[in-house]
C-alpha positions in Angstrom: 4.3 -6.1 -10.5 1.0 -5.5 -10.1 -0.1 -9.1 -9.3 2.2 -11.1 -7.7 5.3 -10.3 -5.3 4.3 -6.2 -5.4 1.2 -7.2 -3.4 3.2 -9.2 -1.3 5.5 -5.6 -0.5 2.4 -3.9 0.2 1.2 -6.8 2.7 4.5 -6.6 4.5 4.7 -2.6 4.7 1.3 -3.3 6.3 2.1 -5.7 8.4 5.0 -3.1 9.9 3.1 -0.3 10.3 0.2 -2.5 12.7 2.5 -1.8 15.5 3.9 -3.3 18.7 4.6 -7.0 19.2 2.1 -8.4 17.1 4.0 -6.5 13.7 7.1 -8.7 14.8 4.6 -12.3 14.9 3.2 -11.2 11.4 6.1 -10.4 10.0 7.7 -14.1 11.1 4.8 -15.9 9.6 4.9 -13.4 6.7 5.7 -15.9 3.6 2.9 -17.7 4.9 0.3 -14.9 5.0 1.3 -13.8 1.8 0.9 -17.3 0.2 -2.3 -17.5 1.3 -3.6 -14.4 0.3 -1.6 -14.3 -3.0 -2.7 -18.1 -4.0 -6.4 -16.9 -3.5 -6.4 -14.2 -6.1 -4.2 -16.3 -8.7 -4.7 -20.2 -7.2 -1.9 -22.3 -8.1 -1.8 -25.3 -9.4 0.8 -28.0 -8.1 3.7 -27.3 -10.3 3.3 -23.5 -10.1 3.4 -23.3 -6.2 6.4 -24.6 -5.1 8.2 -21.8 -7.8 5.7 -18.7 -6.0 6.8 -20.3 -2.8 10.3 -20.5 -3.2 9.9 -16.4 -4.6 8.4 -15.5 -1.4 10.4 -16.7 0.7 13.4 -15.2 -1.0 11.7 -11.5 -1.0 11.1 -12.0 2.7 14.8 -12.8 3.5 15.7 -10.0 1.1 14.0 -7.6 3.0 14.6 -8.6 6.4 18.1 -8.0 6.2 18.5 -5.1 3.0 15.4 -3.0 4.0 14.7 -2.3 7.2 17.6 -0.6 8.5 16.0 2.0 5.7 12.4 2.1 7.4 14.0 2.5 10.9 16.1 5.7 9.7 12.9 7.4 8.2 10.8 6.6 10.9 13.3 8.5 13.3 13.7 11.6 11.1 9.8 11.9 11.1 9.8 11.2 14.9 12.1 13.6 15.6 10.2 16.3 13.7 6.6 15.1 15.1 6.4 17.6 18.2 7.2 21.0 15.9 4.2 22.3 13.4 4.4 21.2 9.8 3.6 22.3 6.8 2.3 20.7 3.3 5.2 20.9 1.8 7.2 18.6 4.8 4.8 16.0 4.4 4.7 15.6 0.9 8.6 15.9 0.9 8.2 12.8 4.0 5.8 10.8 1.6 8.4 10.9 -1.5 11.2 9.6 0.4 8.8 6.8 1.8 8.4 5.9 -2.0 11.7 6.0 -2.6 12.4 4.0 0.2 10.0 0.9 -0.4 10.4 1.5 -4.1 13.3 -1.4 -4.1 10.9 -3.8 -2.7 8.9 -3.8 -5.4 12.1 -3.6 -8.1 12.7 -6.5 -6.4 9.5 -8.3 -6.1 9.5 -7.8 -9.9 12.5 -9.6 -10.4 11.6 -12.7 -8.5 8.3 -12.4 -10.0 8.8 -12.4 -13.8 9.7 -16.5 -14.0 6.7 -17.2 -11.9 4.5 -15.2 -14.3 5.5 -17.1 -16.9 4.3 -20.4 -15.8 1.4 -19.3 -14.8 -1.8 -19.9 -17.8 -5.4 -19.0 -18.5 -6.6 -20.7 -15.5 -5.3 -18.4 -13.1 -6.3 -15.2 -15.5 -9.6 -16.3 -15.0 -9.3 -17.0 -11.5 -7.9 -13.5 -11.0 -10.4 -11.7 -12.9 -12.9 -13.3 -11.0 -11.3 -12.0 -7.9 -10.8 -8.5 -9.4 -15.0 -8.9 -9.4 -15.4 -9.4 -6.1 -12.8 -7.0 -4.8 -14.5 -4.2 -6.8 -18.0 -5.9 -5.0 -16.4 -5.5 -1.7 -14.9 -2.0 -2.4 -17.8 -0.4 -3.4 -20.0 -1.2 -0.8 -17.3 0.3 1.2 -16.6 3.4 -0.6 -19.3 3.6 -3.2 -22.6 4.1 -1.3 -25.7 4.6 -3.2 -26.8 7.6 -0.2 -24.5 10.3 -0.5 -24.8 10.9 3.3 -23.7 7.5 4.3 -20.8 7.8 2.2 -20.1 10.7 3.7 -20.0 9.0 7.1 -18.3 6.6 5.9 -15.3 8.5 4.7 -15.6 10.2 8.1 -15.2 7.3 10.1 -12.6 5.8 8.2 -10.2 9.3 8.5 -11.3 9.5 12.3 -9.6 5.6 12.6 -6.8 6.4 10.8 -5.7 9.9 12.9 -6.6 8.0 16.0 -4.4 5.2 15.6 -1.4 7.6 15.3 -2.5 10.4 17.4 -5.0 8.8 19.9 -8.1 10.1 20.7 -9.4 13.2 19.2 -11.7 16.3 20.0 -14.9 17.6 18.8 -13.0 20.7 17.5 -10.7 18.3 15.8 -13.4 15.9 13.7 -15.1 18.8 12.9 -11.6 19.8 11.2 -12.0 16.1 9.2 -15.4 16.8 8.4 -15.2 19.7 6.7 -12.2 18.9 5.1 -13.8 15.8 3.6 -16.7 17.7 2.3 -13.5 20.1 0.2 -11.6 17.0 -0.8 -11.1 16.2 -4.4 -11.5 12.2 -3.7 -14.0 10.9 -5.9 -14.5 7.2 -5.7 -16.3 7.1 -9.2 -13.4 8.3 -10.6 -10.9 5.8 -8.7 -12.8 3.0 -9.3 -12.8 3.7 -12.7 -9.2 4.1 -12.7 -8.9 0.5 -10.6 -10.8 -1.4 -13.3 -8.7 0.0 -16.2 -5.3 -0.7 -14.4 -7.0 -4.2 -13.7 -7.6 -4.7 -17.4 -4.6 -3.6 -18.5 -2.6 -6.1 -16.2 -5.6 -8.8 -17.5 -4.3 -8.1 -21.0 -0.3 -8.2 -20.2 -0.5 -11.4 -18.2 -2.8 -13.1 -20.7 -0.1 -11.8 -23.7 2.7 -13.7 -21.6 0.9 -17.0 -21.7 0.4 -16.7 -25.5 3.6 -15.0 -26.7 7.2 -16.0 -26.4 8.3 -13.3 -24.1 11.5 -13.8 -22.1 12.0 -13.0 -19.0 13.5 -9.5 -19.5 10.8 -8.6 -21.7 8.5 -9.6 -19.0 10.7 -7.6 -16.3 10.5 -4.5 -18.3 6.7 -4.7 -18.3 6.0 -5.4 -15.0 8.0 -2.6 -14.1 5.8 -0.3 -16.0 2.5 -1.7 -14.3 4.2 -1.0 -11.2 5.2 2.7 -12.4 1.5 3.1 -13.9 0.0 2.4 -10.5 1.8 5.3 -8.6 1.8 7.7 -11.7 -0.8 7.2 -13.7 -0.6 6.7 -17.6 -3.8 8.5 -18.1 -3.0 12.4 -18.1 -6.6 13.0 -16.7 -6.0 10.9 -13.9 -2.7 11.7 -13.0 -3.7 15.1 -12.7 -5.8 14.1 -10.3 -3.9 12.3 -8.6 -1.7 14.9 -8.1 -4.7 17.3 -6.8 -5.2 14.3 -4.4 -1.9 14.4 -3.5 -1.5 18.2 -2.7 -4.9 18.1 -0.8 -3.8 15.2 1.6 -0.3 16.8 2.2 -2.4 19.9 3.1 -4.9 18.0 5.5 -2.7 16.0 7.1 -0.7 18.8 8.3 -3.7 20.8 9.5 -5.1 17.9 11.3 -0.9 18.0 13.3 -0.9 21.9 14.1 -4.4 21.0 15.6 -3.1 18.2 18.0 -2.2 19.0 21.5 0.8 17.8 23.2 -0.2 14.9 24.4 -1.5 13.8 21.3 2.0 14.5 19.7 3.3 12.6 22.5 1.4 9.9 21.7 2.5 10.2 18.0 6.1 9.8 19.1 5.9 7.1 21.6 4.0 5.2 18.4 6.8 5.9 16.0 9.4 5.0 18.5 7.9 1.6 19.4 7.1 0.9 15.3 11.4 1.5 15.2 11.7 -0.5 17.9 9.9 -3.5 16.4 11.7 -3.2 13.4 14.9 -3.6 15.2 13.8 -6.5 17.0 12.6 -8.2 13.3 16.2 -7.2 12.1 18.1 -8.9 14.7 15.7 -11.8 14.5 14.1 -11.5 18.3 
């Protein structure tokens, strides 16, 4: 859903994609990290914890040993692809399968969800809208900057970190290749912000109809599933077509910004890749 176990999926994908030994250390202490987190946007009372507990640690030991094998096959069919040039259409055909891939974590999540919904009440509705606040607080400052030019640089820095931690360091040649590309994306953060506080509502609206209906836990199943569809494919036509300009501009970018690397930096790319598979194999045999 989008409240409970899906943001615990999205943690752990997170969590495998840091890298090297410390991926394997967060993953370990992952039911932990994601209680914390998840108990301060919702904040359990006594008699409601022990059930989110108990769901957590069942997803995580779902996962471990259904899901991984999964992300270590993809991970070497991109690796073994990384050193030729790309196009667009490769790496939007490489970010479907990854949703296909992780979308059973969230089926799942669902699932071991729905009953833990249901005990939850208006207390942690209101607790959760208040956290929606100050997530929307915190993400505007970050992406939502009254200058124009510091928004700018902001964006800029934030692709810069991102293509560095896969590729390594980059050239002037190279950022100038972000910059302009930035300056011809179709992100607008007005617009997805927009889009965040309607989805947030929505859920708002659904949770707070569970505590005041009799809803079973099917019933509830089937609706969490459509918040979780409504997040990746919008239910708002506008939106979803531009999501799908969004989608079809990063796929373009993303492989301009590989023909541009060198051989080393491809290098670089691979002996990441590798040692993200190798992690995971370590987490699956439990090392």
């Amino acid at each position: 859903m989008q409240l409970v176990l899906k943001r615990i999926a999205f943690i752990t994908l997170l969590l495998l994609l840091s890298g090297c030994s410390m991926a394997r250390l967060s993953y370990d202490h992952g039911p932990r990290l994601a209680w914390w987190w998840l108990d301060g946007y919702v904040d359990f009372d006594r008699e409601q914890a022990p059930h989110a507990k108990q769901a957590i640690h069942q997803w995580f030991g779902w996962h471990r040993t259904t899901q991984l094998p999964e992300y270590i096959d993809w991970l070497a069919s991109v690796r073994s692809q990384i050193d030729s040039p790309l196009t667009p259409t490769q790496i939007c055909h490489w970010s479907d399968e990854l949703q296909n891939i992780i979308a059973p974590a969230f089926d799942q999540a669902v699932q071991l969800s729905a009953p833990v919904v249901l005990r939850l009440g208006e207390a942690q509705w209101q607790h959760l809208e208040q956290r929606y606040a100050k997530s929307n607080v915190e993400l505007r400052r970050d992406y939502l900057q009254p200058d124009l030019e510091d928004r700018r640089h902001a964006s800029i820095k934030r692709t810069v970190k991102r293509i560095e931690n896969l590729y390594g360091s980059i050239d002037k040649t190279q950022r100038q290749l972000i910059e302009t590309s930035i300056e011809a994306s179709p992100f607008n953060p007005e617009i997805w912000m927009t889009e965040r506080q309607r989805r947030q509502q929505e859920t708002l609206r659904l949770l707070r109809q569970f505590a005041t209906e009799s809803i079973s836990p099917e019933q509830t199943t089937t609706s969490l599933r459509k918040l979780i569809e409504h997040t990746h494919r919008s239910d708002d036509p506008g939106y979803r077509a531009y999501q799908l300009r969004l989608s079809e501009y990063t796929c373009d970018f993303i492989a301009r910004m590989h023909n541009s690397t060198t051989p080393k930096q491809r290098q670089y790319a691979y002996d990441k890749l590798k040692k993200w598979e190798m992690d995971l194999r370590a987490l699956m045999s439990g090392v």
